[in-house]
PALUMTI-263032 format. One record per residue (C-alpha): x, y, z; residue in three letters; residue number from 1. Coordinates in steps of 0.1 Angstrom, whole numbers. Layout:
! residues N
REC     X     Y     Z code pos
REC     X     Y     Z  ALA NUM
...
***
This chain:
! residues 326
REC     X     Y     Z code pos
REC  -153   408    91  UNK   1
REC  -166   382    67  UNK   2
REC  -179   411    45  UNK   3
REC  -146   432    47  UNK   4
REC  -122   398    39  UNK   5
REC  -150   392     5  UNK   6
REC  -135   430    -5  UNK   7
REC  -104   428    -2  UNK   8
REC  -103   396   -25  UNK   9
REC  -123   414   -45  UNK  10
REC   -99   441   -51  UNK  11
REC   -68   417   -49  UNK  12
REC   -82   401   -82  UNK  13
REC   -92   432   -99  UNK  14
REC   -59   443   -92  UNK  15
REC   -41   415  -106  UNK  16
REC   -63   412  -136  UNK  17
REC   -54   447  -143  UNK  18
REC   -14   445  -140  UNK  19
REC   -14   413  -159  UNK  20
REC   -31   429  -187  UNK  21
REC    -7   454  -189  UNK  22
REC    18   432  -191  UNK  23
REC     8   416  -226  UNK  24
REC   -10   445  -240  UNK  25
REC     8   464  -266  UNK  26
REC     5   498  -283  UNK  27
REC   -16   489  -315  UNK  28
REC     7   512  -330  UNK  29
REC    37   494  -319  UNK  30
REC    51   480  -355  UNK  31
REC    57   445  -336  UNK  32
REC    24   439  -328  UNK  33
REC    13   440  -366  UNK  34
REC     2   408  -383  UNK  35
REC    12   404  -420  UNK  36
REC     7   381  -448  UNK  37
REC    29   375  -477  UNK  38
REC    18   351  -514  UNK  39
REC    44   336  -528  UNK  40
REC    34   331  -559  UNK  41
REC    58   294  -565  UNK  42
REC    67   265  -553  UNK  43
REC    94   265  -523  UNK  44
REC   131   269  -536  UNK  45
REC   120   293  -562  UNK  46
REC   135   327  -569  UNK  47
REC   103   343  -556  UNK  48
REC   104   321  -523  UNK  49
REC   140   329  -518  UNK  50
REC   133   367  -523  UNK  51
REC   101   369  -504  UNK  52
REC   114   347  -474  UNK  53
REC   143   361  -471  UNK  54
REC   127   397  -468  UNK  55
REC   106   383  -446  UNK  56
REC   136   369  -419  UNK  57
REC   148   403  -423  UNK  58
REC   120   427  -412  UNK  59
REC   115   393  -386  UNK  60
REC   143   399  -369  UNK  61
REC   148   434  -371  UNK  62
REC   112   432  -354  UNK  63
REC    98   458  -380  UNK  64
REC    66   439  -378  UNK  65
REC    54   409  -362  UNK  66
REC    55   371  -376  UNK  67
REC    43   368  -408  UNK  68
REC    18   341  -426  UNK  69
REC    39   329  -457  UNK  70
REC    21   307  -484  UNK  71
REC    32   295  -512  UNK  72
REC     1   299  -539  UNK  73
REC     9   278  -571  UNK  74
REC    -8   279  -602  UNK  75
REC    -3   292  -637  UNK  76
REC    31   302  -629  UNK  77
REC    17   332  -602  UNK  78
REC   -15   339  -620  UNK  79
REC   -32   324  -592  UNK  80
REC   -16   345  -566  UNK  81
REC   -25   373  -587  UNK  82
REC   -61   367  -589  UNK  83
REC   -61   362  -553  UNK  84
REC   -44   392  -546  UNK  85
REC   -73   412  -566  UNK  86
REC  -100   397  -552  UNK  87
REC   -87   405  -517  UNK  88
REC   -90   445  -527  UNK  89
REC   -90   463  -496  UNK  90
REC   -67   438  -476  UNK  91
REC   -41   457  -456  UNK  92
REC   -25   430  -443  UNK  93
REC   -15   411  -473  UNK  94
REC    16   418  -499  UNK  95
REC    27   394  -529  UNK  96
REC    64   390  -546  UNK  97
REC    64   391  -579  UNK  98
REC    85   399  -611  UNK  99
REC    87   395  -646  UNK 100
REC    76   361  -646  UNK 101
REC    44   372  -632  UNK 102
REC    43   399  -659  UNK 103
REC    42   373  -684  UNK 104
REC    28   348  -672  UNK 105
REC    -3   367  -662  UNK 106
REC    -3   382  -699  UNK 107
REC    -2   349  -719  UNK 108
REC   -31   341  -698  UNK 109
REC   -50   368  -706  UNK 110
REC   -60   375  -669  UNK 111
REC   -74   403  -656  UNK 112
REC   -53   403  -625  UNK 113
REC   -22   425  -640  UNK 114
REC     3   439  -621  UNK 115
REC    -9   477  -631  UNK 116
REC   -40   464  -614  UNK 117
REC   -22   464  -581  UNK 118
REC    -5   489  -556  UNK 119
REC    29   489  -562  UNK 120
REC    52   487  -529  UNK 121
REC    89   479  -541  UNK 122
REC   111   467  -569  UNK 123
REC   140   450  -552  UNK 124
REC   163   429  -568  UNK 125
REC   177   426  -602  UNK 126
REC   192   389  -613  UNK 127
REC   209   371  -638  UNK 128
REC   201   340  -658  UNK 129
REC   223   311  -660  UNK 130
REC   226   288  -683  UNK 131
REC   228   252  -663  UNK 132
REC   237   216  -672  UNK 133
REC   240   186  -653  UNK 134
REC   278   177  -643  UNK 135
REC   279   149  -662  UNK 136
REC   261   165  -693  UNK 137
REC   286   166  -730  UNK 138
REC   280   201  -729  UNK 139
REC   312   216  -712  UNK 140
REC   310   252  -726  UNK 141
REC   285   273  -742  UNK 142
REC   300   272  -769  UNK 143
REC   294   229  -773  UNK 144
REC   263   242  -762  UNK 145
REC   250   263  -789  UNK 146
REC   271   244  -816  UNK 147
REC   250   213  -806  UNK 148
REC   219   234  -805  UNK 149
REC   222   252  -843  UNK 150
REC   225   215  -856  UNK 151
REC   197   206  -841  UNK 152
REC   175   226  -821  UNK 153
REC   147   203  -810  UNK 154
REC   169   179  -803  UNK 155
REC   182   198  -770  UNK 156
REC   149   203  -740  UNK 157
REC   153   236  -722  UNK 158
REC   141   236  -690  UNK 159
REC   129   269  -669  UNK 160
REC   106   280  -643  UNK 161
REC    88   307  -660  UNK 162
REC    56   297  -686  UNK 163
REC    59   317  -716  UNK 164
REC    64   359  -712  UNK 165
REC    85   349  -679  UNK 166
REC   120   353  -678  UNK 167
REC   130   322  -683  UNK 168
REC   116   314  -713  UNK 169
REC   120   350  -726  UNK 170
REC   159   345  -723  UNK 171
REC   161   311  -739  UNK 172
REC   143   322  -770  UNK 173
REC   161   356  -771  UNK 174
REC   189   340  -768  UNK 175
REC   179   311  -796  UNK 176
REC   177   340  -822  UNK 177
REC   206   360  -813  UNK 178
REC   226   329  -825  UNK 179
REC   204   321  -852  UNK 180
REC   177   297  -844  UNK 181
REC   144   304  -850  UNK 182
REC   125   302  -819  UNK 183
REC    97   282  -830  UNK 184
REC   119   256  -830  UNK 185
REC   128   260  -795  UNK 186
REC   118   227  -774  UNK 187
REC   111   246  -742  UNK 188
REC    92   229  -712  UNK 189
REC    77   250  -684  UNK 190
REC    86   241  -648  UNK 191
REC    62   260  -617  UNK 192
REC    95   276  -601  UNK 193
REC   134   263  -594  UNK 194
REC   125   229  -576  UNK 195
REC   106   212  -597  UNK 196
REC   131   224  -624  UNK 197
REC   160   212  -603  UNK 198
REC   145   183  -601  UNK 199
REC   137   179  -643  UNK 200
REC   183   184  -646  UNK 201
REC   188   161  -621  UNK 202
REC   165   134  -635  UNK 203
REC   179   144  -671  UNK 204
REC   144   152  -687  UNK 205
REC   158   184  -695  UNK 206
REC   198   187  -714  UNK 207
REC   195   224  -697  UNK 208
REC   180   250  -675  UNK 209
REC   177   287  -675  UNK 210
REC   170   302  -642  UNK 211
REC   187   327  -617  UNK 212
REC   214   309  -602  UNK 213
REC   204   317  -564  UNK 214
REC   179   291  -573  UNK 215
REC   207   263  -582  UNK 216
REC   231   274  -551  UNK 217
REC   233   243  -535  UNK 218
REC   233   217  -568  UNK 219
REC   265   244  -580  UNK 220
REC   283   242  -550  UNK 221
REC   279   205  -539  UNK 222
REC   291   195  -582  UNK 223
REC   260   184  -594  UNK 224
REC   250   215  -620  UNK 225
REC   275   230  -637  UNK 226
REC   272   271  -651  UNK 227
REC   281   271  -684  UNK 228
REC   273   314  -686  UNK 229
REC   258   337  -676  UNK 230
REC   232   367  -690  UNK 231
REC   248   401  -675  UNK 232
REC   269   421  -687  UNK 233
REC   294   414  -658  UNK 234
REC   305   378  -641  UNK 235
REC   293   368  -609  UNK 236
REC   313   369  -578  UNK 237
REC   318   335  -571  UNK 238
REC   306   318  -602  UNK 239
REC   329   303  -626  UNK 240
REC   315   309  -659  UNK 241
REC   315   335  -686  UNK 242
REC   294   361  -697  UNK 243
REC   275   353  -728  UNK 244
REC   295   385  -745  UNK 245
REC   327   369  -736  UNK 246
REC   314   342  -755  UNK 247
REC   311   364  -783  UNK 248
REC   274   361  -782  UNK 249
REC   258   398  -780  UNK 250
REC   228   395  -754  UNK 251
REC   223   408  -721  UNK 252
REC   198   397  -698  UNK 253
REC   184   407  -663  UNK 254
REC   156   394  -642  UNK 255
REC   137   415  -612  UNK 256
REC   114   411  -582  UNK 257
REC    91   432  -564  UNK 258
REC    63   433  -536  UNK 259
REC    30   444  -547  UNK 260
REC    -1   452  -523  UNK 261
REC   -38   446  -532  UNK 262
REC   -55   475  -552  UNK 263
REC   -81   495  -532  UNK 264
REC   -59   500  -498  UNK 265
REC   -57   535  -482  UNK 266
REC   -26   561  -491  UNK 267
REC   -23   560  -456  UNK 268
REC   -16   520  -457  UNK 269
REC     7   522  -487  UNK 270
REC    31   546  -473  UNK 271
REC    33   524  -441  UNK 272
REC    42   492  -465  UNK 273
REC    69   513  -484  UNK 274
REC    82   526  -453  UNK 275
REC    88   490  -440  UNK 276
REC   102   479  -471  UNK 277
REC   126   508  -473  UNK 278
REC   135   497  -440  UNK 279
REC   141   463  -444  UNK 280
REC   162   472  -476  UNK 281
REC   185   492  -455  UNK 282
REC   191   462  -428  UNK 283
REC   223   437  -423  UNK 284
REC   202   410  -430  UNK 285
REC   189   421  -464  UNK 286
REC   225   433  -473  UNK 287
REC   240   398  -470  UNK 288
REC   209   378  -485  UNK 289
REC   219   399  -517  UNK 290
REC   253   391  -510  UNK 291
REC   243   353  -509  UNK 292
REC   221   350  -539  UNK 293
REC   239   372  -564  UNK 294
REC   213   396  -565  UNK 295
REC   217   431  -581  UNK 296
REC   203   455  -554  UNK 297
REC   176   476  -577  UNK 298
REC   156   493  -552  UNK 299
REC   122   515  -561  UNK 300
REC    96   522  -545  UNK 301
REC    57   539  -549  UNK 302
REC    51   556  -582  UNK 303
REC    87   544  -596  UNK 304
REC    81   514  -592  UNK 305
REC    44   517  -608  UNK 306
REC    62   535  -639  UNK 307
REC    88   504  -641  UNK 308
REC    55   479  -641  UNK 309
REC    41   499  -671  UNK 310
REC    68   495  -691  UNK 311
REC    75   462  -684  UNK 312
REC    41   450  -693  UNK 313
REC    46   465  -725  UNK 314
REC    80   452  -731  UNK 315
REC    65   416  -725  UNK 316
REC    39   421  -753  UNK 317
REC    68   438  -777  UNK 318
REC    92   410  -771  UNK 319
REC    67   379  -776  UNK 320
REC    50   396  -807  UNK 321
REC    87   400  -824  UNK 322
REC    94   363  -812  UNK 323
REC    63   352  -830  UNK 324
REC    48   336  -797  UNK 325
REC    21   359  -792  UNK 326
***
């Protein structure tokens, strides 16, 4: 009796040890059960921390994946992100937003972590520049603006979050020559992504800031920054400002962002990343983030998108060697 009772609890636990583990066990190639990380390479309330995080809340709750790890790797305006993004060649659980601002910014360092380094995933937004001022700044209009700046262009601090080759210091010093300053004489400081510039306007060490105005939302809604343009070729929904052609100045301007993947992962890895992106593109939830933020849906993926990063690298180099910054 004692011997037959020791079995049966025996087999009672096996049994329970056996249905509890297939309560919790998942298919490993159930998409929820995957682990991923993202870089962002900024500071938190910048354009590539708004992009990446809200990708990330979509694919979330879509439950195209499980949770990600997001981290915020600042340095060198993203060449830090990229350097770590290299040396974890191989990784397939790690992807990194980028855009032009990496492009440059990893050029003017002379880095060896470029983009065409990399394995390409997605370009997915196009944005914008505005030009910003604080709501009790002189400057109503661009045209005050420029006016001011012509007379005396050291005399007016530009503020952006891109180091030079990024977008917001390309724009500013395009848009310094279109209207005839030389940019050389351009006061432009560098900010490490749209807080700490935020923070520069508010505190009035800068008289403006160029950025993509997703990145100001909040300050332009609540009446603290004021949009005195901005860099497409069409207005923004929502924004009351002109275009920079309506202001008779002839320059248009677009940023982008992308997801990039370490170099050295398998085909078979890459199409699973593109595949998730392309399905995260197509949700409800991405739809209204671009909705939100003003963003110009510019969607390419795989090869496409590796062609787009070629050329861009060697617009970058163009563009700063005809500015005279290179």
């Amino acid at each position: 009796m004692h011997r037959s009772r020791l079995l049966a609890a025996l087999t009672a636990v096996v049994v329970l040890v056996v249905a509890s583990g297939c309560g919790v066990t998942r298919d490993s190639d159930d998409p929820s059960n995957r682990r991923l990380r993202m870089m962002i390479p900024n500071s938190a309330g910048g354009g590539y921390d708004l992009t990446g995080r809200a990708a990330v809340r979509a694919m979330e709750e879509n439950e195209l994946t499980g949770r990600f790890e997001v981290s915020n790797v600042i340095g060198a305006s993203g060449t830090v992100a990229m350097q770590r993004l290299l040396n974890e060649e191989g990784a397939e659980d790690l992807i990194v937003t980028m855009g032009l601002g990496v492009v440059g910014a990893v050029y003017t360092n002379k880095s060896d972590a470029t983009p065409t380094r990399m394995t390409p995933i997605a370009r997915l937004i196009e944005e914008q520049e505005g030009v910003v001022v604080p709501a009790d700044s002189p400057y109503k209009t661009i045209e005050q603006l420029v006016e001011a700046w012509k007379a005396d262009p050291g005399s007016i601090n530009v503020g952006g979050g891109s180091s030079p080759g990024g977008p917001d210091h390309l724009f500013p010093m395009q848009l310094a020559a279109e209207v005839g300053i030389d940019p050389n004489d351009v006061s432009y400081i560098s900010y490490d992504g749209g807080g700490p510039l935020i923070a520069a306007l508010l505190g009035e060490k800068i008289d403006v800031g160029v950025s993509g105005l997703g990145e100001f939302a909040g300050q332009i809604e609540n009446g603290d920054l004021r949009v005195l343009a901005v860099s497409g070729d069409e207005r923004l929904k929502g924004v009351d400002a002109p275009t920079l052609t309506e202001s008779d100045i002839d320059l248009v301007f677009t940023n982008w962002r992308g997801i990039l993947a370490p170099p050295g992962i398998s085909d078979e890895h890459r199409d699973y990343l593109i595949e998730l992106i392309t399905e995260m593109h197509e949700s409800d939830e991405w739809q209204e983030a671009l909705a939100e933020n003003g963003w110009i849906d510019s969607f390419a993926t795989g090869e496409e998108f590796g062609t787009f990063l070629e050329e861009q690298d060697a617009r970058v180099a163009e563009t700063l060697e005809e500015l005279g910054l290179s």
